[in-house]
Backbone bond lengths (Angstrom), bond angles and torsions (degrees), N, CA, C in turn:
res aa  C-N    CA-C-N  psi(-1)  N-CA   C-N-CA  omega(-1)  CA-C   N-CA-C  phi
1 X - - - 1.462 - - 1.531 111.65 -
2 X 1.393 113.02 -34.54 1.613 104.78 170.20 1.468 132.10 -52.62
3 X 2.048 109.15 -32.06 1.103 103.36 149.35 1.580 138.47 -29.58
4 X 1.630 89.24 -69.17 1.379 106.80 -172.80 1.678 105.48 -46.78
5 X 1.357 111.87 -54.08 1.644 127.81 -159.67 2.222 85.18 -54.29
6 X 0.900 109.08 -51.19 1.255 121.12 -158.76 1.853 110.14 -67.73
7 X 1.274 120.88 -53.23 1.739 120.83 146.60 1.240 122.47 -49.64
8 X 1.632 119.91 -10.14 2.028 101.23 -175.88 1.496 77.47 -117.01
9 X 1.330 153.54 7.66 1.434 148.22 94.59 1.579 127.94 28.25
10 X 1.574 78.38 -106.10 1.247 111.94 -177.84 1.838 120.20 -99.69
11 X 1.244 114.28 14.26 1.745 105.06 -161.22 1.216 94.44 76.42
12 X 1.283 95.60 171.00 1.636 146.73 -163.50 1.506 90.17 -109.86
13 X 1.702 121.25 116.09 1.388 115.20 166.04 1.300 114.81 -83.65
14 X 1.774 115.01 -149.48 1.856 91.02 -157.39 1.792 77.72 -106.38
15 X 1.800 112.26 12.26 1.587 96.56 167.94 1.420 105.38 -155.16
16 X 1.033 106.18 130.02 1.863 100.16 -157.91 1.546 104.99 -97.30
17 X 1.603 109.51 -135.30 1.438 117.94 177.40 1.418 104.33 -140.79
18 X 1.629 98.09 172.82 1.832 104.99 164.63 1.264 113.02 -57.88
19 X 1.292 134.33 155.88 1.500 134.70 144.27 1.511 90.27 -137.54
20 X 1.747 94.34 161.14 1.229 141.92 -168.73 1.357 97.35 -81.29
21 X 1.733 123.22 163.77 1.481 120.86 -145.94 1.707 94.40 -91.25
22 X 1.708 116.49 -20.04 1.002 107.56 -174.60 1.719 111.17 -61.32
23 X 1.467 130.49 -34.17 0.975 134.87 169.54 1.536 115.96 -29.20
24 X 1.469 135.12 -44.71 0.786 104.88 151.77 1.693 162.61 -147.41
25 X 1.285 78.75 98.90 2.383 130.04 168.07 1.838 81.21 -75.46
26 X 0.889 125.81 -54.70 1.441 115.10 -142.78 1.969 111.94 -144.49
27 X 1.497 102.29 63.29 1.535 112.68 -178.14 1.447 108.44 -74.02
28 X 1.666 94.38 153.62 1.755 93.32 176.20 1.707 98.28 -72.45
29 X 1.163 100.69 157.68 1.405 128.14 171.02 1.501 102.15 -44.89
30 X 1.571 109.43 135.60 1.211 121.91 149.75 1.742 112.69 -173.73
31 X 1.499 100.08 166.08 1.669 100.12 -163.74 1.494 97.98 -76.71
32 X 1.422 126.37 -26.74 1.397 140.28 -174.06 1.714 114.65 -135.39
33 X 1.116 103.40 121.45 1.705 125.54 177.81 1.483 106.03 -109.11
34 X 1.402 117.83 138.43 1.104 148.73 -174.05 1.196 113.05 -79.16
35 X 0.944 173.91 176.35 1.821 158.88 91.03 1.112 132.72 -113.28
36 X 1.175 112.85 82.13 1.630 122.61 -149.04 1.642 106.76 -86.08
37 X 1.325 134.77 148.55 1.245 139.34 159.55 1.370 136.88 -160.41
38 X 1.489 130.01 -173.23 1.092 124.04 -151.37 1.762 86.79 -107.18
39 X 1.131 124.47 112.70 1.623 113.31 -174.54 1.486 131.16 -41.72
40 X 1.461 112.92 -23.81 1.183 115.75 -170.11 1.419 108.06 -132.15
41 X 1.561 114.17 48.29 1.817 120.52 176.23 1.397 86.88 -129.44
42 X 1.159 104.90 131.27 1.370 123.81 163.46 1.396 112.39 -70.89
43 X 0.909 124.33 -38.34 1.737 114.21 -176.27 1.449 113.56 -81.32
44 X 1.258 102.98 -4.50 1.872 108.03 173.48 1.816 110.72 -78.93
45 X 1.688 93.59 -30.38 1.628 90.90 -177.90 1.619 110.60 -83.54
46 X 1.584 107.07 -34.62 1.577 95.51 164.29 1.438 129.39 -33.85
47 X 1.622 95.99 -53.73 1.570 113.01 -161.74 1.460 103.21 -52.14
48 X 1.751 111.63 -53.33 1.461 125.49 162.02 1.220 123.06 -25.07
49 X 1.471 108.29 -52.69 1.611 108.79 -165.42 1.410 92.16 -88.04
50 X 1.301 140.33 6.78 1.163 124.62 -166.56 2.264 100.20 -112.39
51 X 0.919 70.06 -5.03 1.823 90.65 -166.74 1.343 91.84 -98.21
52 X 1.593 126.96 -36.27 1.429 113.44 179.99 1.239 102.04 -99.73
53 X 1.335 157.52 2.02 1.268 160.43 159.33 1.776 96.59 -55.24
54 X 1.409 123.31 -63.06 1.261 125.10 162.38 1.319 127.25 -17.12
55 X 1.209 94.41 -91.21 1.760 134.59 -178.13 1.684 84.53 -36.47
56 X 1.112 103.15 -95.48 1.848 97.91 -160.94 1.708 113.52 118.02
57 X 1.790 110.41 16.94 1.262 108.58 -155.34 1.433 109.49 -46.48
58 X 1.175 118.55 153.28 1.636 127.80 128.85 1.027 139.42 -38.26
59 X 2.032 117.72 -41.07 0.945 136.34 162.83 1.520 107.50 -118.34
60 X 1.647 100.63 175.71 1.313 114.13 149.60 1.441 111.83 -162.32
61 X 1.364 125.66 118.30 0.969 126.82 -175.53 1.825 121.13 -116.48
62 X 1.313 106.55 127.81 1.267 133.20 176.95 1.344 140.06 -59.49
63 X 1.403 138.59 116.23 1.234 144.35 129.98 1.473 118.54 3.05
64 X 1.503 103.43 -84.38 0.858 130.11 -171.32 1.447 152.70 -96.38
65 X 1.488 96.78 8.28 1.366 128.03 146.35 1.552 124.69 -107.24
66 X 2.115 96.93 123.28 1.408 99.44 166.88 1.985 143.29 -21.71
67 X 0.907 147.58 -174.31 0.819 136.69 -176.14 1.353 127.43 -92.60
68 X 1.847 104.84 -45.31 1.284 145.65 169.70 1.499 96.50 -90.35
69 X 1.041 135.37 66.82 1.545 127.22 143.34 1.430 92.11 -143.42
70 X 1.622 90.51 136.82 1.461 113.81 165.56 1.332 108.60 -93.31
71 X 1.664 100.04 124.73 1.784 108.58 167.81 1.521 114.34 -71.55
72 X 1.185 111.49 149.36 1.379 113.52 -178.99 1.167 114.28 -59.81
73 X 1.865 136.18 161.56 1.742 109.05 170.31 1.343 85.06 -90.35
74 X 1.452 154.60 -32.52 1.366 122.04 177.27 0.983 129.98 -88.32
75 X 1.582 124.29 97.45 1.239 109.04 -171.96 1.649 121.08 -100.51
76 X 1.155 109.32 32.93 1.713 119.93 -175.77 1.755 99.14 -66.66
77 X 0.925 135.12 -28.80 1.608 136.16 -150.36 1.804 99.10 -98.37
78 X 1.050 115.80 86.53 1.556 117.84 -160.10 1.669 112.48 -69.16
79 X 1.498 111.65 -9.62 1.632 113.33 166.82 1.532 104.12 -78.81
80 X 1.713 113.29 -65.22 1.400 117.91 -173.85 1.651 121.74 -35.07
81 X 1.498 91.16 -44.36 1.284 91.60 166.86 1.429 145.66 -102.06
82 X 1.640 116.80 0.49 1.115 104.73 120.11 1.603 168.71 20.48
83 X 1.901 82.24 -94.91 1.249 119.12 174.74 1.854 120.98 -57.90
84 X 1.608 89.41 -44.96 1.081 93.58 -166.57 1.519 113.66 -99.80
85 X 1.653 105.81 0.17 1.866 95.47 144.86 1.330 120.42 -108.34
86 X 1.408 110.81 42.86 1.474 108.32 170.52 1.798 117.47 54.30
87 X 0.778 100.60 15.94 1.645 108.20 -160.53 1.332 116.61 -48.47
88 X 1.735 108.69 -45.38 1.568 117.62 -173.80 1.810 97.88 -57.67
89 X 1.516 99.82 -62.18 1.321 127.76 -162.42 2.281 115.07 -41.05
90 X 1.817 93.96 -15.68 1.503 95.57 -148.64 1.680 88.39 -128.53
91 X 2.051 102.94 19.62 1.247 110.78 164.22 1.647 125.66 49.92
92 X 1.866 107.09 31.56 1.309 101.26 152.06 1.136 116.48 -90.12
93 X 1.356 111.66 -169.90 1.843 127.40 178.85 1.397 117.98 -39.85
94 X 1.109 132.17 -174.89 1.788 134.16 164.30 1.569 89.97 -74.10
95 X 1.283 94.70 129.43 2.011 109.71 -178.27 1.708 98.78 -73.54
96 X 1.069 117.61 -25.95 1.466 115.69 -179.27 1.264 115.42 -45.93
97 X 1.847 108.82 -26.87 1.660 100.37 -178.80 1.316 108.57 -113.21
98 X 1.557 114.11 32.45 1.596 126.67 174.89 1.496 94.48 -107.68
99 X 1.862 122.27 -51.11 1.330 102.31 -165.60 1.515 130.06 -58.04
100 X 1.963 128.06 -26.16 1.490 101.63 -174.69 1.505 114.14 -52.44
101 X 1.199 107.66 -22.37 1.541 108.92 -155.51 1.536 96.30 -70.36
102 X 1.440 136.77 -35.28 1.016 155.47 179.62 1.488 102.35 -35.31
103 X 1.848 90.16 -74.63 1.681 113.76 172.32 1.308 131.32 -53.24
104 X 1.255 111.42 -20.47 1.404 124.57 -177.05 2.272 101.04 -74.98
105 X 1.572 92.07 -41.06 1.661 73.97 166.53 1.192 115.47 -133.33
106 X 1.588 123.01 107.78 1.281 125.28 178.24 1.163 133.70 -93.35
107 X 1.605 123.08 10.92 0.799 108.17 156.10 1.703 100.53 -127.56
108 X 1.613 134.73 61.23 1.199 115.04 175.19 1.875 96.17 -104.16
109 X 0.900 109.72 -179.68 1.535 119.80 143.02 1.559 137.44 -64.06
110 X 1.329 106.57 127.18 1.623 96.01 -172.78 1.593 111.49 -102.48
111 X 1.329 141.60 139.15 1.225 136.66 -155.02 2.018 106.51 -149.25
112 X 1.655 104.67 98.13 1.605 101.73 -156.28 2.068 89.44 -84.29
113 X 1.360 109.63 163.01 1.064 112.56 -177.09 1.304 116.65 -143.96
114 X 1.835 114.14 19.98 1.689 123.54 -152.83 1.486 80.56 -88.09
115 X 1.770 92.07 147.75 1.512 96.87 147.75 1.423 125.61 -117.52
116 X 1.483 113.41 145.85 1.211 107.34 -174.75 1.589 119.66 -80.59
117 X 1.222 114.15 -178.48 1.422 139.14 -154.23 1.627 97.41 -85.82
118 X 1.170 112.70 -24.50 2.037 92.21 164.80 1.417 95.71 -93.23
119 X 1.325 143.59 -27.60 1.275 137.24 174.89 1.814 119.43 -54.67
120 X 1.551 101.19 -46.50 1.721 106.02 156.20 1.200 107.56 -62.45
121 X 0.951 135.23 -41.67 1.629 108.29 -153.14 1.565 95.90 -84.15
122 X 1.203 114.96 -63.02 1.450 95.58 176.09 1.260 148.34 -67.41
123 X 1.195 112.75 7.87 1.661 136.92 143.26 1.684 102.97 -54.24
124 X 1.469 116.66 -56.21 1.170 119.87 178.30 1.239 108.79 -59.05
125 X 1.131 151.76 -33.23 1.240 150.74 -122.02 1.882 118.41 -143.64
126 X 1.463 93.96 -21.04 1.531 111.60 177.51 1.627 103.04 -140.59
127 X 1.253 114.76 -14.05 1.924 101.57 -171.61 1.524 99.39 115.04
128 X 1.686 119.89 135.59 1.279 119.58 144.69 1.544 130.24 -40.76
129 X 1.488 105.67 -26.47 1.617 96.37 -178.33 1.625 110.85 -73.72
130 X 1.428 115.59 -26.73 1.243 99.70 178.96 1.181 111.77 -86.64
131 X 0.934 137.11 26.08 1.634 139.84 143.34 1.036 118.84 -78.61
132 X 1.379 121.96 -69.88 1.409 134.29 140.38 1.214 142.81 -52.92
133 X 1.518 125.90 54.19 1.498 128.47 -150.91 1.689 106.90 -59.60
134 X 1.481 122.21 -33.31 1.724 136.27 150.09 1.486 111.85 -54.40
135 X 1.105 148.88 4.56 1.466 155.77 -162.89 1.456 98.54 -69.00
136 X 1.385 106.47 -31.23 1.820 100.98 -166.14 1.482 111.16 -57.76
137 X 1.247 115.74 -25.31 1.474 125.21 175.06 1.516 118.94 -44.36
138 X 1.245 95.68 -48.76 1.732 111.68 176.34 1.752 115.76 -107.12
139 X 1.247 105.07 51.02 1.340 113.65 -167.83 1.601 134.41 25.68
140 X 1.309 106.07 31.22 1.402 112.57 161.18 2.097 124.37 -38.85
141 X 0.731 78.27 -61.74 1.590 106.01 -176.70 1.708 95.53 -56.05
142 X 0.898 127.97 -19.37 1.993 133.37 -165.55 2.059 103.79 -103.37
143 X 1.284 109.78 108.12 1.386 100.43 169.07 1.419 124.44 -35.63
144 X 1.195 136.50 -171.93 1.452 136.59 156.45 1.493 105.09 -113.97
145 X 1.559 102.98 136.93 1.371 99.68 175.37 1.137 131.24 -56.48
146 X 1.494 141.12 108.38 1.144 137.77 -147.72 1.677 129.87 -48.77
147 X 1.387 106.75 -19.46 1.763 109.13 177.19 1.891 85.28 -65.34
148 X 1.251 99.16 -67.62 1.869 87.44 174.08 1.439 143.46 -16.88
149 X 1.424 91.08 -54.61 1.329 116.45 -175.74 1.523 86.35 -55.16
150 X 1.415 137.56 -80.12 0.838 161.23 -126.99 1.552 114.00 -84.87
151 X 1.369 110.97 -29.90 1.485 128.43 158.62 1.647 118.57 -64.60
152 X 1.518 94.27 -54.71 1.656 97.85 -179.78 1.668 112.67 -81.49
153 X 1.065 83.20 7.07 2.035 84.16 171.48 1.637 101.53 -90.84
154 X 1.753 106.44 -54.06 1.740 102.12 175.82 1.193 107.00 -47.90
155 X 1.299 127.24 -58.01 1.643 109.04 -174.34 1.129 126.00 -33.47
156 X 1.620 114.15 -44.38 1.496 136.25 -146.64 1.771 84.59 -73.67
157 X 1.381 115.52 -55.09 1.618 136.30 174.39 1.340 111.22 -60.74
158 X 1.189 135.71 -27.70 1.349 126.51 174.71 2.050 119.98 -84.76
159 X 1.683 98.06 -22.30 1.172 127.43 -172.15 1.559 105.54 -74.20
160 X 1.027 92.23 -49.03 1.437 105.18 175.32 1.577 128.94 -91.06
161 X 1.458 111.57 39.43 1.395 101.06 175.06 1.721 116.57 86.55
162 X 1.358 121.59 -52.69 1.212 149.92 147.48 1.592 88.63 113.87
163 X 1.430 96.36 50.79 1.196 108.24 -177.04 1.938 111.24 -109.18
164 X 1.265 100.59 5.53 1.955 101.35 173.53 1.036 90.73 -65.38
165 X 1.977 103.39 166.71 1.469 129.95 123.33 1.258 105.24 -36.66
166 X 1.294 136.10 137.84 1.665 143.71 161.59 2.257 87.25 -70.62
167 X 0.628 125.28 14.58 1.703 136.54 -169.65 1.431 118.46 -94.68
168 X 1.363 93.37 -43.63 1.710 127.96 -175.90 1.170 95.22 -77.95
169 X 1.710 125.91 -66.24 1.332 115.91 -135.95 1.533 116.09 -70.35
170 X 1.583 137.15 -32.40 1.149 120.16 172.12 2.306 121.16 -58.24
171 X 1.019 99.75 -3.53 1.793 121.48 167.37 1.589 100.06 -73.76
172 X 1.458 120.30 -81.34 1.242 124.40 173.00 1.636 116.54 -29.42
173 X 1.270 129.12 -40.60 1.433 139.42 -157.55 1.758 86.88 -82.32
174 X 1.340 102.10 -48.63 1.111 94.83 -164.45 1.974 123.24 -74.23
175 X 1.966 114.44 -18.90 0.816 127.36 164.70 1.911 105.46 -58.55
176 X 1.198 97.97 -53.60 1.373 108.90 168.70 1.737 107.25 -39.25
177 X 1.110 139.40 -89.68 1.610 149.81 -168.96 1.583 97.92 -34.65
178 X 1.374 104.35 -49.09 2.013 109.45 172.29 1.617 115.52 -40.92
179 X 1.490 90.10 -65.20 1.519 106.01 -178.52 1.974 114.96 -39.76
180 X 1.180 87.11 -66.08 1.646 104.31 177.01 1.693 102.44 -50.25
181 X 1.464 137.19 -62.01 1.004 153.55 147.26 1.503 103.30 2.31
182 X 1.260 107.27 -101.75 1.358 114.65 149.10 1.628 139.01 10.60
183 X 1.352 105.24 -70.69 1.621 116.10 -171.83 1.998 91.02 -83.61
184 X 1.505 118.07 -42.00 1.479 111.23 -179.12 1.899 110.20 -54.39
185 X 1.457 81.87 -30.91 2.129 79.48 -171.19 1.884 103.88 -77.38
186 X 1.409 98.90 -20.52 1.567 97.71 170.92 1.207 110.26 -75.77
187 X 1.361 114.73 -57.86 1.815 97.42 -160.44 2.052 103.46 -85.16
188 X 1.410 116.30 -8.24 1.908 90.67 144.93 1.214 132.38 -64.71
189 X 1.354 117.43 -54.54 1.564 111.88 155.05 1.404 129.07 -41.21
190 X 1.620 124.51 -26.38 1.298 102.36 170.83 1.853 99.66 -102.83
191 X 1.211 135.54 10.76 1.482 121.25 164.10 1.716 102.11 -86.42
192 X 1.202 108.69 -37.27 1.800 104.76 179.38 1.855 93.80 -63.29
193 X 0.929 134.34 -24.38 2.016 111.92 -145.73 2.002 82.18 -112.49
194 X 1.438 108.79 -44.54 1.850 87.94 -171.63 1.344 89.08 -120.85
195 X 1.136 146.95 -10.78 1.563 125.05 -160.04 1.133 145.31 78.76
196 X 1.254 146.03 120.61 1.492 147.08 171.44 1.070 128.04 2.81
197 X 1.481 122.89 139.78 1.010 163.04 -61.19 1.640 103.93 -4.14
198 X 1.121 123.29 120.32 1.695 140.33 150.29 1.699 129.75 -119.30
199 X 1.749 88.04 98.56 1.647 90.69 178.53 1.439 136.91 -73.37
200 X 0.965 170.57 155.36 0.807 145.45 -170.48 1.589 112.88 -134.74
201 X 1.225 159.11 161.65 1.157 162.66 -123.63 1.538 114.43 -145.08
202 X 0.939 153.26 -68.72 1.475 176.27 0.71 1.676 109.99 170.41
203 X 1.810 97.97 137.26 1.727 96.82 166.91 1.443 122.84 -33.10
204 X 1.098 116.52 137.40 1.949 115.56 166.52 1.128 128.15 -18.51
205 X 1.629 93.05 -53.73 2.001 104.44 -178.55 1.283 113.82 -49.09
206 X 1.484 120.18 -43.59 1.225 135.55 -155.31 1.737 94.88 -85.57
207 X 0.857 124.72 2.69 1.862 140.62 -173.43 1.091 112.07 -101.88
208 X 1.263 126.81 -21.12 1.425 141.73 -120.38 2.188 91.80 -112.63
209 X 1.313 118.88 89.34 1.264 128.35 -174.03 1.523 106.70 -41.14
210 X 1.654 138.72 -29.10 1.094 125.12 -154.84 1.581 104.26 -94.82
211 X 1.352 121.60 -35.37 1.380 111.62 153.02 1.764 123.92 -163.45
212 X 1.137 99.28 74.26 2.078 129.63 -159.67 1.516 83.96 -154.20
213 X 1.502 107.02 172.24 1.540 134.63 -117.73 1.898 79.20 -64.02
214 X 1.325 125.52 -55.05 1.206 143.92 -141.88 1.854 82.73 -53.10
215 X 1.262 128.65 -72.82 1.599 143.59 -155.01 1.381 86.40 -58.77
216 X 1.556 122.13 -54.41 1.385 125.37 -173.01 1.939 106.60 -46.81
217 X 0.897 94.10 -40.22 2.132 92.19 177.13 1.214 129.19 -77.27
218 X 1.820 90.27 -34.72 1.694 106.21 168.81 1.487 98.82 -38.23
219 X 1.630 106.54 -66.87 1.357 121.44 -154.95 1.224 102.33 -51.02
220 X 1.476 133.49 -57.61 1.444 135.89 -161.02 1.789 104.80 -88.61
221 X 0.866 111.64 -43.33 1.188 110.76 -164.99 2.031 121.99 -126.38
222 X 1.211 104.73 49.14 1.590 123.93 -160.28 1.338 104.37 -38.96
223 X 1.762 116.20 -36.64 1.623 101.94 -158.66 1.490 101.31 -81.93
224 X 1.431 135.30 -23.46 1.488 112.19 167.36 1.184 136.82 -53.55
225 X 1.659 119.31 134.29 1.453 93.74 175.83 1.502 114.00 -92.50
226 X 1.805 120.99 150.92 0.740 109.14 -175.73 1.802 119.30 -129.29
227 X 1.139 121.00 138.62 1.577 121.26 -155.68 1.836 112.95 -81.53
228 X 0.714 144.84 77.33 1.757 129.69 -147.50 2.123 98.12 -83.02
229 X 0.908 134.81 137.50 1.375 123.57 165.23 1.426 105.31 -144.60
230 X 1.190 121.12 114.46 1.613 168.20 -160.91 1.912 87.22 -78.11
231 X 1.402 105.93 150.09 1.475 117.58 165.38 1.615 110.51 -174.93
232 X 1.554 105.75 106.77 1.271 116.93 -166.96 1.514 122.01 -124.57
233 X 1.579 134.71 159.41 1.282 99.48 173.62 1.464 130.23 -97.32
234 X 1.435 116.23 -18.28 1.363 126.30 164.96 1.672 114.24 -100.97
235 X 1.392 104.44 150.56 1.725 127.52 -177.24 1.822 98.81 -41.70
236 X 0.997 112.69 113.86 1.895 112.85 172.16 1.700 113.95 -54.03
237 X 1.734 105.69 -33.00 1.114 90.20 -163.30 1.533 120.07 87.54
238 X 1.583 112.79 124.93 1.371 110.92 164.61 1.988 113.09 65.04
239 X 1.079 99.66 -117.10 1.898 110.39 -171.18 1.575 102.03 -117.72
240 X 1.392 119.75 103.09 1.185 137.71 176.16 1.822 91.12 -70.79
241 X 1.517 110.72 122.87 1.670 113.36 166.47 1.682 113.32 -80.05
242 X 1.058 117.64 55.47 1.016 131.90 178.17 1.732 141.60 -119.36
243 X 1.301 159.30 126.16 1.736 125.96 -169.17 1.478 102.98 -65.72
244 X 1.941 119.45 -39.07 1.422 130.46 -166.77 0.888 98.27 -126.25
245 X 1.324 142.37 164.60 1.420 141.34 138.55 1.808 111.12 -152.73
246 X 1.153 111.42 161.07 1.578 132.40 -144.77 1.517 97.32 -131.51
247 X 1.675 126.41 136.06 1.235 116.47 169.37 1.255 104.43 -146.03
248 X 1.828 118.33 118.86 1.389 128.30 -162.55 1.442 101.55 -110.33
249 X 1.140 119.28 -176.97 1.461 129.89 163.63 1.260 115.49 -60.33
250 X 1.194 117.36 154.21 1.480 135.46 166.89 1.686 123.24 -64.47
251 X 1.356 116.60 139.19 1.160 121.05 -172.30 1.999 91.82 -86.95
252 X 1.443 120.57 134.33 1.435 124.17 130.08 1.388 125.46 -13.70
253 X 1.557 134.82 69.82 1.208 98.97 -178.28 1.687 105.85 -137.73
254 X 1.486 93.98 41.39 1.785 105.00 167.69 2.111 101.77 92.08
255 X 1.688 77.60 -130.43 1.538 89.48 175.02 1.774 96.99 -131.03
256 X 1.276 123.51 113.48 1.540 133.18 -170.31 1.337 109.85 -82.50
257 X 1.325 112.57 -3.17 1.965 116.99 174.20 1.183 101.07 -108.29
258 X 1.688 137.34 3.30 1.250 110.96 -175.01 1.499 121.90 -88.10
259 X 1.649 125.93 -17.55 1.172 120.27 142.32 1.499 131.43 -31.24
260 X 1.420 117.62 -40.57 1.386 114.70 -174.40 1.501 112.21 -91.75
261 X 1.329 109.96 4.36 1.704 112.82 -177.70 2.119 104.53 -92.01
């Protein structure tokens, strides 16, 4: 907590530290919060629901809900609702460790921002802008500076086993830039329609201040401030791209390269 006490201090530098889960009961201020995680750890969605129990958003906008689906306003009934975001069907995690977070705000707005799988591919295949023909807003239309380029491709290769075509991966980067794209055009639309506090939901990467959702707002939208908080299971090492970030145990989950062998 001295961390924490010590960033609502001094600001948020452009690279912070770990804090402990109690950190966050009590986040620095911002119009937009980050909430990054590992999709399939349960203690990442606690932490979430425990971060939006706080917060109190207005909004919260999603990963992992379509664009065009309306959330129910009651969402206490954890089958009904479910059901009615398709959830099993659209092959995320067990929703069981999506709903506290649900519960944690009942009365904000829910705002989905996933894109689907003909929407990746042809991002891959033609460019994010033609998905986004408005993309220029969020610098679609702008190369990445190539050490970038070249960073977010290893990920793409390290993520995967390092089992791509090296062929693929500048496609992937670019499904990637969509994605991010994406969740920024959601949560302006939901700060223009209800207003501040806007949480946001999303894998780590997509958390990730140096170029994930956070850089993506910089770009479009500089005067908000925006909170990024990282949740991973091993030590990053070095400069976490993150304002906070959290590092729990590891989920059980076999051997995760043996599909690609």
């Amino acid at each position: 907590m001295r961390i924490l006490a010590l960033l609502l201090t001094v600001g948020l530098p452009a690279w912070a530290a770990p804090v402990d889960t109690d950190a966050l009961d009590a986040l620095p201020p911002a119009e937009v919060v980050v909430l990054g995680e590992v999709h399939d750890n349960p203690e990442h969605h606690l932490n979430q629901a425990r971060a939006v129990a706080a917060l109190r958003p207005k909004a919260v906008v999603w990963e992992m809900i379509p664009r065009d689906f309306a959330v129910p306003a009651d969402v206490a009934d954890h089958a009904t609702l479910a059901e009615a975001l398709e959830w099993q069907a659209r092959g995320w995690p067990d929703f069981a460790m999506y709903h506290p977070i649900f519960l944690a705000a009942p009365e904000a707005r829910h705002y989905g921002a996933e894109i689907d799988r003909a929407a990746a591919r042809k991002a891959m295949s033609e460019g994010a802008l033609a998905v986004m023909p408005d993309g220029a807003r969020f610098g679609l239309d702008l190369p990445l500076p190539p050490e970038e380029q070249a960073a977010r491709e290893a990920e793409q290769q390290e993520a995967h086993c390092n089992a791509m075509p090296t062929e693929l991966l500048p496609a992937m980067v670019e499904a990637q830039r969509l994605r991010d794209a994406a969740l920024a055009e959601a949560v302006l639309r939901a700060l223009e329609e209800v207003g501040p506090p806007v949480a946001v939901i999303t894998g780590t990467g997509h958390a990730r201040k140096d170029w994930g959702l956070p850089a993506v707002l910089a770009f479009a939208a500089p005067e908000l401030r925006v909170l990024s908080i990282g949740q991973m299971e091993t030590e990053p090492g070095g400069d976490a791209p993150f304002d906070l970030w959290l590092v729990t145990p590891p989920v059980d989950r076999g051997d995760p390269c043996a599909a690609f062998r």
